[in-house]
ZAMARGU-4260 file (C-alpha; in steps of 0.2 Angstrom, whole numbers, plus 5000, padded with zeros to 4 digits):
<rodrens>
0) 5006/4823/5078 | 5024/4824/5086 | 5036/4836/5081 | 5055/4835/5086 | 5068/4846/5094
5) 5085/4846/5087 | 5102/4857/5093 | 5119/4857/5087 | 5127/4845/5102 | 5134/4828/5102
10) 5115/4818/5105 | 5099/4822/5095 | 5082/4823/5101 | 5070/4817/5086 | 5051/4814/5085
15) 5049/4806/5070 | 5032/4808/5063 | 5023/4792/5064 | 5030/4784/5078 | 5025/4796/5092
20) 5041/4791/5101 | 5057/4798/5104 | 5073/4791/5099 | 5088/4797/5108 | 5101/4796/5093
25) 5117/4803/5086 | 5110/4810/5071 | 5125/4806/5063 | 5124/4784/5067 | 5104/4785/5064
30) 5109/4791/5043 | 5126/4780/5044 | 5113/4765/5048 | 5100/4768/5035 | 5112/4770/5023
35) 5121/4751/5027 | 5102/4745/5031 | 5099/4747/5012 | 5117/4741/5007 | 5110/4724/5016
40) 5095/4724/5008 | 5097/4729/4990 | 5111/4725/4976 | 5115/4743/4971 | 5113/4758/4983
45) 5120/4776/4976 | 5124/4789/4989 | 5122/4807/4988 | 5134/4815/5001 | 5132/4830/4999
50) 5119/4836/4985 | 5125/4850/4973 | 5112/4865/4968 | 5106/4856/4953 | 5100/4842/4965
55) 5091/4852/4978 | 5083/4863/4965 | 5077/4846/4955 | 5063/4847/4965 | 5056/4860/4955
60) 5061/4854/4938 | 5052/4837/4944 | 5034/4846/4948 | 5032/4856/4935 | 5037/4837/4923
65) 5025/4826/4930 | 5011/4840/4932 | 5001/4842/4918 | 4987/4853/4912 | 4975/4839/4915
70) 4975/4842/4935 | 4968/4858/4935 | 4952/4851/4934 | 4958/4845/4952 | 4960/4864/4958
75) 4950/4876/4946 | 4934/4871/4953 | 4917/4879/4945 | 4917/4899/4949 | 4900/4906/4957
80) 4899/4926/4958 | 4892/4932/4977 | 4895/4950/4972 | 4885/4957/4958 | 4889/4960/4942
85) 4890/4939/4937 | 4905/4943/4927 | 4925/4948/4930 | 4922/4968/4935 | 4935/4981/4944
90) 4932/4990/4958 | 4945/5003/4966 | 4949/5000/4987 | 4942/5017/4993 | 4952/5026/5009
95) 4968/5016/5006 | 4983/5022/5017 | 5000/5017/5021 | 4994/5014/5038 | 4977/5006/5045
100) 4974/5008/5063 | 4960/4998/5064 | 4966/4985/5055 | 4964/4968/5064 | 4976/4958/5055
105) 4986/4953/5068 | 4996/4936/5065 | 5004/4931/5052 | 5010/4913/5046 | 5020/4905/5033
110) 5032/4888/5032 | 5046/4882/5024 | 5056/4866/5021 | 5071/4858/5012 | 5071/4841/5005
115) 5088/4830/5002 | 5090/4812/4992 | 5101/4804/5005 | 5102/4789/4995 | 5094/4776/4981
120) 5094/4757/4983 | 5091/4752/4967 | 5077/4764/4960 | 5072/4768/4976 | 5075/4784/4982
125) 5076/4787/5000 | 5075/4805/5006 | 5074/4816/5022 | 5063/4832/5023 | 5064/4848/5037
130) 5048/4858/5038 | 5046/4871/5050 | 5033/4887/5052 | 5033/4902/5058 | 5018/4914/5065
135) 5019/4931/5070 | 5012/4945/5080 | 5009/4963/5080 | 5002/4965/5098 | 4999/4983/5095
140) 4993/4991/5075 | 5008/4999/5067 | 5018/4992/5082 | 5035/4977/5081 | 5030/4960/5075
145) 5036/4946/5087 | 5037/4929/5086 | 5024/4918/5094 | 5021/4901/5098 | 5007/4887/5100
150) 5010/4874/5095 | 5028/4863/5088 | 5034/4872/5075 | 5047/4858/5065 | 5047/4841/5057
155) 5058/4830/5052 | 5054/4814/5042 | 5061/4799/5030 | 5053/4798/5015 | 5051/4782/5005
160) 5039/4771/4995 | 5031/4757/5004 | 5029/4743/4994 | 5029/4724/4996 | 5046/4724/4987
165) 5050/4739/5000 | 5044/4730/5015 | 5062/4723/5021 | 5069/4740/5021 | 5054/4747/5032
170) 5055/4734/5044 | 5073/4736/5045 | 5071/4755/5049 | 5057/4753/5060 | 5067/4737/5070
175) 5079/4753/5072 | 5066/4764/5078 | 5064/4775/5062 | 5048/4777/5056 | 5050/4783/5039
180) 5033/4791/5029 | 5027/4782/5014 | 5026/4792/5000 | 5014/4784/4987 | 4993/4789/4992
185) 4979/4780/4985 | 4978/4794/4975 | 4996/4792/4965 | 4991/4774/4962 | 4972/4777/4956
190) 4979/4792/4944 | 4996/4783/4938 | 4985/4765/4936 | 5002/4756/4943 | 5002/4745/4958
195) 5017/4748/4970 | 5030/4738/4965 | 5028/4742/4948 | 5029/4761/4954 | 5045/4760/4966
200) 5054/4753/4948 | 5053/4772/4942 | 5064/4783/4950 | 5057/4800/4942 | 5041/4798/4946
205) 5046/4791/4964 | 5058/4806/4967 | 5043/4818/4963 | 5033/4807/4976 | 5045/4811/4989
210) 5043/4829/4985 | 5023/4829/4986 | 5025/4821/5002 | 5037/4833/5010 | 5026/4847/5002
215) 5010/4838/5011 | 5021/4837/5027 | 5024/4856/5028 | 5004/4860/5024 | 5000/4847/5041
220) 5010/4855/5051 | 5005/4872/5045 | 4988/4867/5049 | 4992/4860/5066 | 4998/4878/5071
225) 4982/4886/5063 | 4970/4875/5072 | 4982/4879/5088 | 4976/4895/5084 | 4960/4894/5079
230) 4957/4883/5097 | 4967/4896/5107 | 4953/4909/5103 | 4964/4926/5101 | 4958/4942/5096
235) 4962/4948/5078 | 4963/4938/5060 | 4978/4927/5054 | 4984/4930/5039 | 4993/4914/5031
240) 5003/4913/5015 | 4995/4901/5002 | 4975/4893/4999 | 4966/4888/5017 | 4957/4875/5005
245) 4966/4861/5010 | 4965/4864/5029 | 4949/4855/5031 | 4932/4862/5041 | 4942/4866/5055
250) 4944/4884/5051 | 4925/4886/5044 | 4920/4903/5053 | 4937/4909/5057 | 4944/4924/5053
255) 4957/4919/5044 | 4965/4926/5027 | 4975/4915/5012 | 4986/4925/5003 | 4989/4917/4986
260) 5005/4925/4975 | 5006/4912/4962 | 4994/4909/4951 | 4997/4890/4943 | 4979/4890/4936
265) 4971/4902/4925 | 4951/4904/4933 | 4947/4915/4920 | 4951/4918/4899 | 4948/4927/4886
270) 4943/4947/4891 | 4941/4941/4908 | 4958/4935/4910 | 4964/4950/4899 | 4954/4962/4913
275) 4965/4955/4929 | 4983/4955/4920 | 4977/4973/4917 | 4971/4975/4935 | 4976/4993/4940
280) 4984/4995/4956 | 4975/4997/4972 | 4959/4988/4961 | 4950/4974/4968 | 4938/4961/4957
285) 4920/4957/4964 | 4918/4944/4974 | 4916/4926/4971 | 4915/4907/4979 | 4922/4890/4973
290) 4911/4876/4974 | 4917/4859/4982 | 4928/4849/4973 | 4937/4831/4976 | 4952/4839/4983
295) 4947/4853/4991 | 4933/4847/5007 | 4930/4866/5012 | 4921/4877/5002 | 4929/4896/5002
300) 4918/4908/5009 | 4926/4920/4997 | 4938/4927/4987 | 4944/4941/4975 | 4958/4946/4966
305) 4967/4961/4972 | 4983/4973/4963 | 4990/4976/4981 | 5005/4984/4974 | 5010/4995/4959
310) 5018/4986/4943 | 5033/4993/4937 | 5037/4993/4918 | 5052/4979/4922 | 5040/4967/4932
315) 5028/4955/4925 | 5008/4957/4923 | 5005/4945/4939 | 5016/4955/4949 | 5007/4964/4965
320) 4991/4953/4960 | 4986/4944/4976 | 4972/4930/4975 | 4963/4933/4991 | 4953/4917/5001
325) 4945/4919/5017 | 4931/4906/5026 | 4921/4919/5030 | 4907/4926/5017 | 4910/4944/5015
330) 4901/4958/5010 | 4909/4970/4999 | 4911/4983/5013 | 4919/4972/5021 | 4929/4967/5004
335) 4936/4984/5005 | 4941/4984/5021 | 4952/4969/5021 | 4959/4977/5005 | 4962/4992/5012
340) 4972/4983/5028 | 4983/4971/5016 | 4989/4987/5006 | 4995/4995/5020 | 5005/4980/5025
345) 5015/4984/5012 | 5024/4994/5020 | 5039/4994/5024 | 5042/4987/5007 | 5051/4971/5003
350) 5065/4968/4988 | 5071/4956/4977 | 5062/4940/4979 | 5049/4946/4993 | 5044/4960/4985
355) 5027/4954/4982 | 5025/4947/5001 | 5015/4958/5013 | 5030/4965/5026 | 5024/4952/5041
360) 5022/4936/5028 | 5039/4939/5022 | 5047/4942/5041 | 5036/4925/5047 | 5046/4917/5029
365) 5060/4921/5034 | 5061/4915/5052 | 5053/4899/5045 | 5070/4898/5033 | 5080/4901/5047
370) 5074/4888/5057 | 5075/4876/5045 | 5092/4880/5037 | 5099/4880/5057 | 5094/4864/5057
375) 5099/4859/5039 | 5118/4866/5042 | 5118/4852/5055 | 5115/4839/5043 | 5133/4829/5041
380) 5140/4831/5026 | 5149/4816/5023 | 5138/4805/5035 | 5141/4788/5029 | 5157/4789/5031
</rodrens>
């Protein structure tokens, strides 16, 4: 899958994500012309020149509407303990240090993107992501981390439904060389029981299409640099911010580590889930395994909870707990190693936001950020006019 390459200068280079093709375009006349495409084609088409905080941060506001309890099922699949007891228990990290020099985490990957509503016809919002990712390296332990890469690294896509109402306005973009990405799966239609025109007449539920997609976007190309990686055959583990569920049987075998800070889903209750808000720091929970689930086509090797960090009286119960995944099936030993390397990449430690990011994930975020906000700055501000 192409990626594109895009610099401040009077002509834009842009892969678009379908078409495998480049289209040599000022960025500027490529939005100007979607925007009176649509004019052409639909009776009433609102345009967002230049969206306000409230409309960027909507995204977030839109997931956490249309997600409901009723998808966890989706994620929390059935929990099998590999490391005995078969119930929640605590186990201190033994010979943790600030400093690990046998540590073989060596790169470290996390993406970022930003998503804008450019403009609706009718109920149909019409939307343009940016997704880049960033990997890092530490060619020596305890050494400078430096950017390294594989593979493409930044995506830019349209993003609108395709229905047989929408068809017009698809053909018109692609006759222009625009291959815009539909944003309604099989799956939205088969949970929402709509077809898709009767989807495309509800702007909410569009708008939080567009998102998923552009969210899904970011996760491909995440994978395309992790398979980059996993094909190039380097010594030492990656170490990626997020699940390594949904990256398929690629990875299966690798040595590679998902870092999960969020935790949406609660996998245990009661005096279970009272036991890892109460984790203690530098504590890690036996080890245990999902099964396969619909969503989720690899089967995690293992995983644990870890209290990475110390909790300060101000910060919440979660705070410093890391869920850990890894493909490969470890033994405790080997449990406590990996626990003992991701505390000591906490240091240097970071503040405000990041302070619950291991030091490398949070420089990889933040050149991922700069990527995509360098590339964002040059979005037009007024470009339909």
């Amino acid at each position: 899958m192409a990626a594109f390459v895009w610099r401040c200068s009077a002509t834009w280079r842009t892969h678009w994500l379908d078409g495998h093709q480049t289209v040599q375009k000022n960025l500027h006349s490529v939005l100007h012309q979607a925007y009176h495409l649509a004019q052409n084609k639909y009776q009433r088409v609102i345009l967002v020149e230049s969206p306000t905080l409230e409309e960027q941060t909507y995204w977030d506001a839109t997931l956490a509407q249309f997600t409901s309890t009723s998808d966890a099922h989706e994620t929390t699949a059935a929990l099998k303990f590999v490391e005995l007891p078969d119930h929640l228990t605590a186990y201190a990290v033994p010979n943790r240090s600030h400093f690990a020099a046998d540590s073989p985490l060596r790169y470290f990957l996390d993406g970022a993107q930003r998503t804008r509503l450019l403009f609706v016809a009718d109920t149909i919002p019409v939307c343009i992501t940016i997704c880049g990712v960033a990997l890092v390296e530490r060619p020596q332990p305890g050494g400078p981390l430096v950017e390294r890469r594989l593979t493409p690294c930044l995506r830019l896509a349209l993003l609108l439904p395709d229905a047989p109402s929408v068809r017009p306005l698809w053909e018109a973009f692609q006759a222009e060389g625009l291959q815009p990405q539909d944003t309604l799966t099989p799956q939205y239609l088969q949970k929402h029981n709509l077809t898709r025109d009767e989807l495309v007449t509800q702007f909410d539920l569009c708008r939080y299409f567009a998102y998923q997609r552009a969210r899904h976007l970011r996760q491909e190309l995440e994978k395309s640099v992790i398979t980059a990686w996993v094909q190039a055959k380097l010594n030492g583990w990656l170490v990626l911010d997020g699940d390594i569920r949904h990256l398929g049987t690629d990875i299966l075998g690798a040595a590679l580590v998902g870092i999960i800070k969020r935790h949406r889903y609660p996998y245990f209750r009661g005096p279970s889930q009272a036991l890892l808000l109460s984790l203690p720091a530098y504590y890690r929970t036996n080890l245990f395994m999902f099964s396969q689930t619909a969503t989720h086509s690899v089967q995690v090797g293992s995983s644990f909870f870890l209290r990475w960090r110390r909790r300060r009286l101000q910060d919440g119960p979660e705070y410093g707990l890391l869920r850990i995944e890894t493909p490969l099936a470890l033994p405790p030993d080997q449990a406590n190693l990996l626990s003992r390397w991701l505390i000591a990449e906490g240091s240097p430690a970071e503040t405000g936001r990041n302070g619950n990011h291991l030091y490398p994930i949070a420089r990889a975020e933040r050149l991922a950020k700069k990527m995509v906000q360098d590339h964002w700055r040059s979005l037009p501000r007024h470009w339909a006019r």
